[in-house]
N, C-alpha and C positions, 0 to 999 in steps of 0.2 A: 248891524255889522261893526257900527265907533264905537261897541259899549266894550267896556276892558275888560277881561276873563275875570271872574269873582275871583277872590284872595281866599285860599284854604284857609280857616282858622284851628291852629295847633294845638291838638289839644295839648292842656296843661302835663306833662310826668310828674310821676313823683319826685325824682331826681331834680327840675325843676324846683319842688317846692322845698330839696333841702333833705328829705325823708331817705333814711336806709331803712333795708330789712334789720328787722331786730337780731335774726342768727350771725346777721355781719359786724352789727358790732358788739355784741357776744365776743366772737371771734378776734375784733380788734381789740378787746380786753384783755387780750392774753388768755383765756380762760381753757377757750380748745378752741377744735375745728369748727366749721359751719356745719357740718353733721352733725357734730355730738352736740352742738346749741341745739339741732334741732331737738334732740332725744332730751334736753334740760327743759325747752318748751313746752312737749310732753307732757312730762312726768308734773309740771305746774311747779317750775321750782323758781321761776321767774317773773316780774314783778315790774309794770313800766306804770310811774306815778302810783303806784299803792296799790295796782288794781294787778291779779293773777293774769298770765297771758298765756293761754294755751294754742293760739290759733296759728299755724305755721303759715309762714307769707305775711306777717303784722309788719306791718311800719311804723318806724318811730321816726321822731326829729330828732339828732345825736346832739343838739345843741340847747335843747329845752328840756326834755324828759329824761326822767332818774329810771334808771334801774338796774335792779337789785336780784342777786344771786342767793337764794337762802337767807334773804333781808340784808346782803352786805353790797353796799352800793357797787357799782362798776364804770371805770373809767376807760376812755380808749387809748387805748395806749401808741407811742409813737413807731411807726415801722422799722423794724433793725433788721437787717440781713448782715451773716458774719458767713464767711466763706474760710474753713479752717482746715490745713495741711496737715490733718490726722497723720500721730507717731505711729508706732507699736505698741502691745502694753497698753491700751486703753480703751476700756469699754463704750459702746456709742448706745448711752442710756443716761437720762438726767437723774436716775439716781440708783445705788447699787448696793441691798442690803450685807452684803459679802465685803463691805466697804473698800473693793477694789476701787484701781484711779478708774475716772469717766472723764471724755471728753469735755464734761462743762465744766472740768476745774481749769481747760486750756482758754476756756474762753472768760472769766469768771468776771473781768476786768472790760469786758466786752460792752455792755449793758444792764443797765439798771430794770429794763423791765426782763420776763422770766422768757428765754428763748430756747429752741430745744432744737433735735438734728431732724433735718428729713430722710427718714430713711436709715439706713443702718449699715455699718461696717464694722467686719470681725474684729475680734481682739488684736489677732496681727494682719490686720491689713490696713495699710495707711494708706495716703491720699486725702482728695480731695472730699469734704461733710459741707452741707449747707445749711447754716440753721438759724433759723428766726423765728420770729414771736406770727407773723402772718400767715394763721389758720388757712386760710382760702388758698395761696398759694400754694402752701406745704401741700395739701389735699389736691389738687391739680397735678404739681412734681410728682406725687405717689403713687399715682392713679396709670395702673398701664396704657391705659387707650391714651396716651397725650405723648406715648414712644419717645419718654424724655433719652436722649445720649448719654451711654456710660462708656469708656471707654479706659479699659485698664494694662496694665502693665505686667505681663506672668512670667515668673520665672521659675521653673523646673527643675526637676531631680537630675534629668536626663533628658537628652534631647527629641526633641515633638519630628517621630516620620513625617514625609509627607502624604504620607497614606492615612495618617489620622487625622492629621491635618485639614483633607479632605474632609473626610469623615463628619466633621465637627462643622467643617463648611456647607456642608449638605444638611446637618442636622441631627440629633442626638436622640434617641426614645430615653428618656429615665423613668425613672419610677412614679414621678408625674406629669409624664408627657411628654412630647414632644419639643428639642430647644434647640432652636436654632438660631446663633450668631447672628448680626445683622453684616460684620464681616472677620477674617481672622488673618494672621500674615503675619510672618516672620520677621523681628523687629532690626530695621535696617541698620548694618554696623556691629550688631551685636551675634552671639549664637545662638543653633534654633535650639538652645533651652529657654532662650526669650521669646516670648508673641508676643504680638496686642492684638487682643479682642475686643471689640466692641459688640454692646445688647442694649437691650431698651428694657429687657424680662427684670421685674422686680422680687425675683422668687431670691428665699432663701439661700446662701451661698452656692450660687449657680454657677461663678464662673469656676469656683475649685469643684465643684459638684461633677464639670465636666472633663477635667482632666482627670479626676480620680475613675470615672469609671472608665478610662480609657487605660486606666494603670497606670498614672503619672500624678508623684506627689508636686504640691506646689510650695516652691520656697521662698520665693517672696509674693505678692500680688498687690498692687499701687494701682490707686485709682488717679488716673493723668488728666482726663479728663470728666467732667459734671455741666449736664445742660449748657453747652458752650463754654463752660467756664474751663480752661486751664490753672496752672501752678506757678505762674510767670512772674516772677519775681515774689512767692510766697515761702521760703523757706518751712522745711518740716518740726512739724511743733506750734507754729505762727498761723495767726489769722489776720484778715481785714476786712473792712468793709466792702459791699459791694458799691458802685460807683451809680450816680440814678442811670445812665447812660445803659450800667450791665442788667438794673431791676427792669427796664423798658423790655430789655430784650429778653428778659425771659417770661416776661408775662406774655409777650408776645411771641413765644413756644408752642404757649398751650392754646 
């Protein structure tokens, strides 16, 4: 009955000894997502110390072992989040055979390693774009089941009954389903040719999707708000970085 409860011994993690998954730093390469690492691991296009690694779930030590994407070394690169007040007039694509503007000539001054948007905004729709070089989180923000906040700013041909209003509150059938708002309401001060809706839905322009088949063109549409992030103090056209304080909390979103 005096003897002391034996002491668990812990096993060792990997994280302990230092070790990531190889698709993660893949990913902190800049290279892509942790998905598409895995489809490079695959295909055998990757290389840790000289030897082929096809085995998904490998660990490396990011601070001993090389490797190599098609024989070209890869380094990890440092986290950039730029959170930028999308104009008009600019396509949200890191690059544009049609050699219209893109957003990454607003950011171009941003970052030395290669960052891209999460997600997408039409040509005239401005507001708020989030974009960084961190595959893993990019893919988490994209991912519907993680019901990231979009909250934007619409403004109308003519003004929204409240009968449709309704409508929209309740829920929409289109052509791909079923979409319903998570809320909608007449933007306070202004006329009800303004809402703000907010969705979590990452479908193809869904919020003009639903005014149009309601028979209402939309003439402006501003994303106000992104995964907590507002526009506070970020004039249009202008980006900045996020704060570690705002990257904490959005990781802790998903």
């Amino acid at each position: 009955p005096d003897d002391k409860p034996a002491m668990r011994s812990r096993k060792k993690s990997a994280a302990d000894d230092g070790l990531i998954r190889l698709n993660r730093y893949i990913s902190n390469a800049g290279i892509c997502s942790r998905r598409k690492a895995d489809e490079l691991i695959s295909a055998g296009v990757i290389s840790v110390n000289g030897e082929v690694i096809s085995e998904l779930g490998h660990k490396i030590d990011p601070m001993k072992d090389a490797v190599r994407y098609n024989g070209e070394l890869l380094k990890r690169e440092k986290m950039v989040y730029v959170l930028l007040n999308k104009p008009k007039d600019y396509i949200t694509t890191t690059d544009d055979p049609q050699e219209r503007r893109t957003v990454m000539q607003l950011v171009e001054k941003a970052s030395k390693e290669r960052i891209y948007p999460i997600g997408r905004l039409d040509r005239n729709t401005t507001g708020l774009l989030l974009m960084t070089n961190d595959g893993d989180l990019a893919d988490k923000l994209s991912h519907p089941k993680n019901n990231i906040v979009k909250l934007y700013h619409v403004e109308l041909s003519k003004s929204l009954t409240q009968g449709d209003l309704n409508k929209i509150s309740f829920g929409l059938e289109l052509e791909d389903g079923l979409i319903k708002p998570d809320s909608i309401a007449y933007v306070q001060g202004g006329t009800k040719k303004e809402v703000g809706i907010q969705i979590h839905s990452g479908k193809n322009r869904m919020v003009r999707r639903i005014f149009e088949h309601l028979g209402y063109e939309v003439v402006k549409l501003d994303r106000a708000v992104y995964a907590n992030l507002t526009k506070k103090d970020l004039p249009r056209g202008r980006w900045r970085y996020l704060d570690e304080k705002e990257i904490i909390q959005l990781k802790h979103l998903i």
